[in-house]
Structures are given as structure tokens and as C-alpha cells.
C-alpha positions as CSV (number, residue, x, y, z in Angstrom):
1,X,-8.3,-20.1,16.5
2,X,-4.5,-18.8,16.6
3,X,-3.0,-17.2,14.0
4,X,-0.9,-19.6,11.0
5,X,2.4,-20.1,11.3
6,X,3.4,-20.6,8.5
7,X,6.5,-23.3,7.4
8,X,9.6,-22.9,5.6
9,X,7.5,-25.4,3.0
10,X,5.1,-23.6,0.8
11,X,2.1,-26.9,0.1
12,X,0.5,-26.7,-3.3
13,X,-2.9,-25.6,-2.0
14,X,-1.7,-22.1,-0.4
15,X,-2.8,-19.3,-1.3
16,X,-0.3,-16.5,-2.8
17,X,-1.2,-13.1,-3.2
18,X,0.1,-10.2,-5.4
19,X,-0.3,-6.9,-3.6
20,X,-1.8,-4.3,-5.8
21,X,-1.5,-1.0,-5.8
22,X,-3.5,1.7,-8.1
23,X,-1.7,3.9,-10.2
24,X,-2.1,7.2,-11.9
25,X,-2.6,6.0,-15.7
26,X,-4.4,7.6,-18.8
27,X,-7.9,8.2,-18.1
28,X,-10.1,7.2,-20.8
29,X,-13.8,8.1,-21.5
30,X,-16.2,8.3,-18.7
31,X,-17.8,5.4,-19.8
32,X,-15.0,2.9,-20.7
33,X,-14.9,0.3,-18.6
34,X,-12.0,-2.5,-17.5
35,X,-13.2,-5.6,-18.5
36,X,-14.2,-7.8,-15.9
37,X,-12.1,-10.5,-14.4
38,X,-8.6,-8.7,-15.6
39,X,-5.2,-7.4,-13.8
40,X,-3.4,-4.6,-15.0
41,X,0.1,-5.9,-16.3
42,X,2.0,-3.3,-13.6
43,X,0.2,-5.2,-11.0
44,X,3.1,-7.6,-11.5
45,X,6.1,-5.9,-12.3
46,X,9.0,-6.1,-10.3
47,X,11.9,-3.8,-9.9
48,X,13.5,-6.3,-7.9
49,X,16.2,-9.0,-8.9
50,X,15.1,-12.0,-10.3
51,X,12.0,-12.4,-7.9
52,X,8.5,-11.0,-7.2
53,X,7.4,-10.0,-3.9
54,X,4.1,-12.0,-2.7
55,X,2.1,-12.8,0.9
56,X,1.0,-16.1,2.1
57,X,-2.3,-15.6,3.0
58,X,-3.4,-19.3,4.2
59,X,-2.3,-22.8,4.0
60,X,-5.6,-23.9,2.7
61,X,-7.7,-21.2,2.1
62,X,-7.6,-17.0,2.9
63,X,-7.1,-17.1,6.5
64,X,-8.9,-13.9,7.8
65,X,-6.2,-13.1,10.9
66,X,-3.8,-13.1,8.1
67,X,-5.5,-11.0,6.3
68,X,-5.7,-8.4,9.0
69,X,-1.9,-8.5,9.9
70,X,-0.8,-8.2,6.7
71,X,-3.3,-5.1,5.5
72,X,-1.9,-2.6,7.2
73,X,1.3,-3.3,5.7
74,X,0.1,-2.8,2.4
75,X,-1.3,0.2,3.2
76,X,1.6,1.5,4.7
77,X,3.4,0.3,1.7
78,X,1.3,2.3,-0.7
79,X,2.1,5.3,1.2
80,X,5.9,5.1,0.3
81,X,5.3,5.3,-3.3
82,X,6.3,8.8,-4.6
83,X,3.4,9.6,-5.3
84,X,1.7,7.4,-2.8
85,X,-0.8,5.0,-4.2
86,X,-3.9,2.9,-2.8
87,X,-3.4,-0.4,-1.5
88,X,-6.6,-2.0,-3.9
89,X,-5.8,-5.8,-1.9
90,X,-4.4,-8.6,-3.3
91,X,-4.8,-11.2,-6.4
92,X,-4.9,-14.5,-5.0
93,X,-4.1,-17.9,-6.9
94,X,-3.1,-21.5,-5.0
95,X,0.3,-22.4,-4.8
96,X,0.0,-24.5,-7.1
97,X,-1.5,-22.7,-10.1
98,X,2.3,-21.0,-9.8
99,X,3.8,-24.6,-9.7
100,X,2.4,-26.0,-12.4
101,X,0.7,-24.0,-15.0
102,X,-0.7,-24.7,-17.9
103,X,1.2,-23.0,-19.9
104,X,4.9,-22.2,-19.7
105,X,8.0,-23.0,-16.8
106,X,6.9,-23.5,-13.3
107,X,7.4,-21.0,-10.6
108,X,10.1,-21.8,-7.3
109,X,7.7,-20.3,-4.8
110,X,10.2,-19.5,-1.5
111,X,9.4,-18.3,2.1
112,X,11.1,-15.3,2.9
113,X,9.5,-13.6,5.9
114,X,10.8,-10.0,6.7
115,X,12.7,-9.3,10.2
116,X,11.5,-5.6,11.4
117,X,13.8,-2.7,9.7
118,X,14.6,-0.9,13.2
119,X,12.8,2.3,13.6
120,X,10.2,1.0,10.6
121,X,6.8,0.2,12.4
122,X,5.5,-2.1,9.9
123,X,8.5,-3.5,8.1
124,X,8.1,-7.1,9.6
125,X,6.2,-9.1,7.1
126,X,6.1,-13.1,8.8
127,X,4.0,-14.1,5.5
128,X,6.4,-13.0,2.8
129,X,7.2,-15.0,-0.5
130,X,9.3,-14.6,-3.3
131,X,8.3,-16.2,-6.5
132,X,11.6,-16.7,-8.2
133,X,11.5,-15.5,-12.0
134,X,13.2,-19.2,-14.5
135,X,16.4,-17.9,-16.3
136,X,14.9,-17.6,-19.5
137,X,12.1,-15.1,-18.2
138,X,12.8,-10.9,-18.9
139,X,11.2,-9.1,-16.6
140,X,8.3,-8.5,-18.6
141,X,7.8,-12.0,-19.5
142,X,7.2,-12.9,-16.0
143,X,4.8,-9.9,-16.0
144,X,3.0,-11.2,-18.9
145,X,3.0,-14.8,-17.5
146,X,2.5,-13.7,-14.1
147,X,-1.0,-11.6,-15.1
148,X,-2.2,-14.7,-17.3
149,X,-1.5,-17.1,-14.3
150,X,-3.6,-14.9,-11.9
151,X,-6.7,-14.0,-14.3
152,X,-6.7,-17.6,-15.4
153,X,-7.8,-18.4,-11.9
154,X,-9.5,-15.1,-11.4
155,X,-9.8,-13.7,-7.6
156,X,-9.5,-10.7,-6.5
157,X,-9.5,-10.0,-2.8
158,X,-10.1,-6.4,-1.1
159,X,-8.4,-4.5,1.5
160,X,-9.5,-3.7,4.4
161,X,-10.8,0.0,4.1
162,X,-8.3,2.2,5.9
163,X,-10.6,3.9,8.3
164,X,-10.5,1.2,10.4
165,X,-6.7,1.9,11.2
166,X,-6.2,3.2,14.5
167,X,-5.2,6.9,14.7
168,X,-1.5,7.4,13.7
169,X,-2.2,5.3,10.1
170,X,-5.3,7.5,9.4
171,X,-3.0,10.7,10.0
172,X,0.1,9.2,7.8
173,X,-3.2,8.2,5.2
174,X,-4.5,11.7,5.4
175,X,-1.2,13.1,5.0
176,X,-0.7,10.7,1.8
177,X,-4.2,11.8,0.8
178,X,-3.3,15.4,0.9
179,X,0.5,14.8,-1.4
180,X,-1.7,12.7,-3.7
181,X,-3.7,15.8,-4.0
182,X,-0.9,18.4,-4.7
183,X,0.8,15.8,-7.3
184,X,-2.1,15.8,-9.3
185,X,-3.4,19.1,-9.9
């Protein structure tokens, strides 16, 4: 089977995915845990104007091949963080769950695949998405809306484990490895 194309149409039973990306937080007692089945609000907070970034990971259902073009751009990603983070996967919801919810405006869900940044190996992103924030949203409340939309319809799904990258990514991972290391000490 050949790899989706994807459409300039985004159908209401795609699946949209949030990258997430750990960060360095307060560190509570050894034994408090993160409730099950929950996001972390930063998981959705966007720096950019008016839309937040997503991936198109299959018109009906998680397409693998998809899955393993797009990982090593999120863990590429996570390495230009200052500090560098870990790519943790995505949080998938259908199209539309965005669309329609059950509570509050619906979400304008455009393609917007990424042409390659010359010289940037893994800037080209054919799966790209912007979910475009209504004009009454803050940035935070799209946050807060965003995080109930995606626990609501809880799944998370994992990245593939960076070892299996060929050589040059596990070098650039060691070497994000080894900042993370010196930034935290």
C-alpha cells in the first residue's frame, strides 16, 4: 500500500494530531502521579498567530507510513528547542471532534503542507495542518479548549523510539542528550 496523499480537503473522519513535546516542569513527590487520560495544557500552546500547528496522520484512521515520515520530524523538532525536549508522540482526535464539539465554536481545520527550508533536512512536512484559533479565542482559551477537546476523546499515540534513526539523528540525539544534561545540573 502507497503512502496517503493527502487533499487540499480535510474529511470529518481524519485524524489530527498535536505533537507533544516534554518539558522541564516542577517535579513533585516521587509518588505523585498524572492522572490518567490527561494532556498537559502546554501541550497546546501556540506562539504562533492565530493558528496551531497539527499533522494529518490518516484519512480514516492512523496510517502507519505516515506515522513513520512524520516521526523523525518531531524528533528533530524537539531537538531545536533551547533546551531540547523529547518528542513524547502525538494526541490524536478525528477531524471532526475539532469541527463540531460539544462545547464551544468550531475549529477551521486547513491543509498547509510545508515546502523544504533549503539546507534544513527535515523541514518538509507534506501532512501539516493549521487549526485556525475563532476571533473571540485568547491564546489560552484555545489552549484550554484545545486540551478539553483532545482528553474528551482521549488517545494518545507514541513515537517511534529514536534508536531506530539511522546514524546522523542518533548523533544530533546524543548531542541533544548531552545539552539536555549540562542545562540541568
Amino acid at each position: 500500500m502507497a503512502l496517503w496523499k493527502p487533499n487540499q480537503t480535510i474529511g470529518k473522519n481524519e485524524r489530527i494530531g498535536r505533537r507533544l513535546f516534554q518539558r522541564q516542569g516542577l517535579k513533585g513527590a516521587k509518588d505523585q502521579k498524572r492522572p490518567d487520560k490527561t494532556f498537559e495544557l502546554y501541550h497546546f500552546e501556540e506562539t504562533r498567530d492565530r493558528q496551531v500547528s497539527a499533522d494529518r496522520l490518516g484519512a480514516t484512521s492512523l496510517d502507519p507510513k505516515v506515522k513513520r515520515y512524520l516521526n523523525p520530524r518531531g524528533h528533530y523538532a524537539a531537538a531545536l528547542f533551547v533546551p531540547p525536549r523529547l518528542f513524547l508522540g502525538w494526541a490524536v482526535v478525528k477531524a471532526k471532534d475539532l469541527q463540531a464539539p460539544p462545547k464551544g465554536s468550531p475549529f477551521q481545520i486547513a491543509a498547509s503542507p510545508l515546502a523544504a527550508a533549503e539546507g534544513i533536512e527535515l523541514s518538509e512536512n507534506t501532512y501539516h495542518a493549521d487549526i485556525e484559533m475563532p476571533q473571540r479565542y485568547e491564546a489560552h482559551d484555545m489552549a484550554v479548549m484545545l486540551k478539553y477537546i483532545f482528553e474528551q476523546n482521549y488517545h494518545h499515540e507514541p513515537c517511534i523510539e529514536a534508536q531506530s534513526r539511522g546514524p546522523l539523528r542518533r548523533v544530533i540525539g546524543w548531542i541533544s542528550e548531552l545539552r539536555r544534561g549540562l542545562f540541568h545540573r
